[in-house]
C-alpha positions in Angstrom: -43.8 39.5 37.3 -45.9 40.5 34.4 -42.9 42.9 33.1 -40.7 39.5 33.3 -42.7 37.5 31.1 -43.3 40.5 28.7 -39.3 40.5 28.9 -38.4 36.8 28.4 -41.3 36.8 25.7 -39.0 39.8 23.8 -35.7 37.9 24.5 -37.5 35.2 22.2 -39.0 37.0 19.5 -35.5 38.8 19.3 -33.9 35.0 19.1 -36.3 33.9 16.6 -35.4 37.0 14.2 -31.8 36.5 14.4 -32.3 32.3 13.3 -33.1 33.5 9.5 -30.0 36.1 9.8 -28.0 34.0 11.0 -29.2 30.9 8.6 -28.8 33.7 5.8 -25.2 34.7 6.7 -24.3 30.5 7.0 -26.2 30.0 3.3 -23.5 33.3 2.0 -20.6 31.6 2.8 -21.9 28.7 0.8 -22.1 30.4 -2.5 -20.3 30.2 -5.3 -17.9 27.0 -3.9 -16.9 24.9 -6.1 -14.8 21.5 -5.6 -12.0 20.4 -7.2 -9.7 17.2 -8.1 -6.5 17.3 -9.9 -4.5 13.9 -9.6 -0.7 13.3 -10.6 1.4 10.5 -11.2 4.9 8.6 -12.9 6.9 6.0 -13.3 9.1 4.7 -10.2 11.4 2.1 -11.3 11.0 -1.4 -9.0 14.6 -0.4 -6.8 13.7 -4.1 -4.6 13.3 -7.4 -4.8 11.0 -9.7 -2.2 11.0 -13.5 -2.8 9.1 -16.6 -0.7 10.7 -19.5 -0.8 9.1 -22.8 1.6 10.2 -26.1 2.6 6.9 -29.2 2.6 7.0 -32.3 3.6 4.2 -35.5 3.8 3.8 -38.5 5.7 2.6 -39.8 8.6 5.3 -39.1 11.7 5.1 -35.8 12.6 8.0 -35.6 14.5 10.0 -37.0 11.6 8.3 -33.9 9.5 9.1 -31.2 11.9 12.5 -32.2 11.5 13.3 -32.2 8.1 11.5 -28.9 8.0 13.2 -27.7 10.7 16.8 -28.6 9.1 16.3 -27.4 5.8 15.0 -24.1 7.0 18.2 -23.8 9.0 20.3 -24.3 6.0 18.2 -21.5 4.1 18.1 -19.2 7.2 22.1 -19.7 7.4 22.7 -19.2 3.5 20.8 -15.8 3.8 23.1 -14.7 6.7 26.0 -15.1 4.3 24.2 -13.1 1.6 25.0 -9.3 2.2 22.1 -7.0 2.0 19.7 -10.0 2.0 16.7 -9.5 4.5 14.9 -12.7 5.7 12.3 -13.1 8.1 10.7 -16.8 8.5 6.4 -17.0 8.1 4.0 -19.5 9.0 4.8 -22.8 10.5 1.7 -25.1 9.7 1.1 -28.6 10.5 -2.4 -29.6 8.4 -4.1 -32.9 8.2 -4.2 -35.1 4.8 -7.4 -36.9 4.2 -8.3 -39.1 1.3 -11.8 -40.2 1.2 -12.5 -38.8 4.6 -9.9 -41.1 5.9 -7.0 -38.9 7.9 -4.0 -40.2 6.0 -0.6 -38.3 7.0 0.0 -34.9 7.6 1.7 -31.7 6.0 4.0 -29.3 7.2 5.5 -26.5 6.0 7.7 -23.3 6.4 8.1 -20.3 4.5 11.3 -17.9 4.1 10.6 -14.0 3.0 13.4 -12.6 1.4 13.6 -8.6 0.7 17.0 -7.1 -0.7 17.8 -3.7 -3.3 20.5 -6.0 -5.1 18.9 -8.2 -6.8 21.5 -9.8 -8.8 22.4 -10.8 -5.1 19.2 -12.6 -4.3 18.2 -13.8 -7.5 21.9 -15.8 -6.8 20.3 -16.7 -3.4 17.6 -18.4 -4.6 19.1 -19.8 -6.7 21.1 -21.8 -4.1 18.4 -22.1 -2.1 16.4 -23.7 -4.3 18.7 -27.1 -3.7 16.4 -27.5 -0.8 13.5 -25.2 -1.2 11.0 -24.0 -3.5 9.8 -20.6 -4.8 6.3 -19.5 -3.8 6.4 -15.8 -5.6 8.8 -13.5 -6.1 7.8 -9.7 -7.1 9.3 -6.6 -7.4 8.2 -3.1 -5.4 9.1 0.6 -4.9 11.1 1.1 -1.5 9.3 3.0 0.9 12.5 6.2 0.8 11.9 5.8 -3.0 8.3 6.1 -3.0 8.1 8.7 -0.7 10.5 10.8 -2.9 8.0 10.2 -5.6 5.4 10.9 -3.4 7.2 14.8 -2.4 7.8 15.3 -5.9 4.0 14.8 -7.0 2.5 16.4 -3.7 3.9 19.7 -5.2 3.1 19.1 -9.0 -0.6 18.5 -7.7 -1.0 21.6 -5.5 0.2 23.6 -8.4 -2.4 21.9 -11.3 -4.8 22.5 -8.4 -4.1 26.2 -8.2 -4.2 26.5 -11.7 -7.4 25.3 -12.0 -8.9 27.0 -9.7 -7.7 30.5 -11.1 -8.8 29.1 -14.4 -12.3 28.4 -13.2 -12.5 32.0 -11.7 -11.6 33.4 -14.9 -14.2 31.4 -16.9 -16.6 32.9 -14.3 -14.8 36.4 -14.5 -14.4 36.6 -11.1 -10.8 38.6 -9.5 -10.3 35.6 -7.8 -10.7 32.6 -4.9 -10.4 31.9 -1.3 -9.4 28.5 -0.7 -11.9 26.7 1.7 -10.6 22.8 2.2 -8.0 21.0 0.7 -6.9 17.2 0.9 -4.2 15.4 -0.2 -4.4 11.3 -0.7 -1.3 9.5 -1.7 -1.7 6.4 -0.9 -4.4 5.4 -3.4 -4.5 3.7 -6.9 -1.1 2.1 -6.3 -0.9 -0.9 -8.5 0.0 -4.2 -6.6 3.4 -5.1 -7.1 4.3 -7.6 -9.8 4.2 -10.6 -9.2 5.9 -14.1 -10.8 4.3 -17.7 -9.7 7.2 -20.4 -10.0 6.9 -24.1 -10.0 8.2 -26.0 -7.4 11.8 -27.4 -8.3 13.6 -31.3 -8.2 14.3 -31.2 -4.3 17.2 -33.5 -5.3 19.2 -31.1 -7.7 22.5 -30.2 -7.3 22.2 -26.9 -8.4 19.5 -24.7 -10.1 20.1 -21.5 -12.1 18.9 -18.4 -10.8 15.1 -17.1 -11.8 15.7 -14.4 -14.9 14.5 -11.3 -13.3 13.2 -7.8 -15.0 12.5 -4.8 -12.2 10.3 -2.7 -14.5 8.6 0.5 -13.0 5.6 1.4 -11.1 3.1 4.0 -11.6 2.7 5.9 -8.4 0.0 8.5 -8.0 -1.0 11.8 -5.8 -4.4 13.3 -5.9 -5.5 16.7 -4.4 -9.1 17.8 -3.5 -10.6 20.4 -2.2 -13.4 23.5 -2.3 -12.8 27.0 -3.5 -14.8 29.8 -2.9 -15.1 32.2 -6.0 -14.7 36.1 -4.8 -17.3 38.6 -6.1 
């Protein structure tokens, strides 16, 4: 028994020696890291074109409401069919209470059209005929998602070499032979700038036509950025 304990009692002395060795060999593989950031970016030209149109109405008979909503939406939903290339998804449907003086006074409803398309010489035609019977809530331009992501491939690359340049030009300035990469990220989704975006004012319901919005696509700055840790070698 007594050659046991004496036994388990070495097993632990030998453990408790090898926690600084170990700790020692974790703080070595520490050293001489440094981290790194390199970013990238250009200019994507705006390739497509999203517009929200909506129909409103006031008054006090709802059904009456939902119905003239309800037509003219039609209409726009079947003038966007007839437009090639067009996308158009409906939004939200809202009937909301008007009050005046606390005092429930009629209600409002109202529908809103998206409309997404590359062509926009085509939609900007579109809403222009759709604005007989609707109006314009915001149009903006944006970089297609096959567009961006070409960007994207493009800068990925440009990044990783910038990083790798850096870090042979920070083992130089310490006049080491070289580095060991140790983690690396890549982020290209950040520091995109919102989409621009043009506020229009409600048209004359009652016109028989209206021109369609002057339009200018302009470009987008898209950006990569690359992080990581390199290890310097001795």
């Amino acid at each position: 028994m007594r050659n046991k304990i004496l036994l388990n009692g070495l097993a632990g002395l030998l453990l408790l020696a090898a926690v600084p060795a170990l700790q020692a060999d974790e703080d070595a593989t520490l050293y001489d890291r440094v981290r790194l950031e390199v970013s990238a970016e250009q200019q994507v030209s705006n390739d497509t074109l999203v517009a929200v149109l909506y129909v409103q109405t006031e008054g006090t008979n709802t059904a009456a409401l939902a119905n003239e909503v309800n037509r003219k939406m039609g209409w726009a939903i079947g003038q966007a069919k007839l437009a090639d290339g067009v996308k158009s998804q409906t939004l939200d449907y809202r009937t909301n209470p008007i009050y005046r003086k606390q005092v429930l006074t009629g209600w409002r409803v109202r529908q809103s059209l998206r409309l997404e398309s590359n062509d926009s010489t085509k939609l900007s035609a579109l809403i222009g005929t759709l604005q007989k019977q609707l109006a314009v809530e915001s149009i903006s331009y944006q970089v297609s998602s096959a567009a961006r992501k070409v960007a994207q491939d493009e800068l990925i690359e440009q990044a990783l070499t910038d990083f790798r340049a850096r870090a042979a030009l920070v083992a130089k300035a310490w006049q080491r032979p070289g580095y060991r990469l140790v983690e690396l990220n890549i982020n290209s989704g950040g520091n995109i700038p919102q989409p621009r975006q043009m506020r229009m004012m409600a048209m004359d319901m009652a016109a028989d036509a209206v021109s369609a919005p002057p339009l200018q696509a302009g470009t987008q700055q898209v950006q990569v950025s690359v992080s990581g840790v390199v290890e310097l070698t001795p």
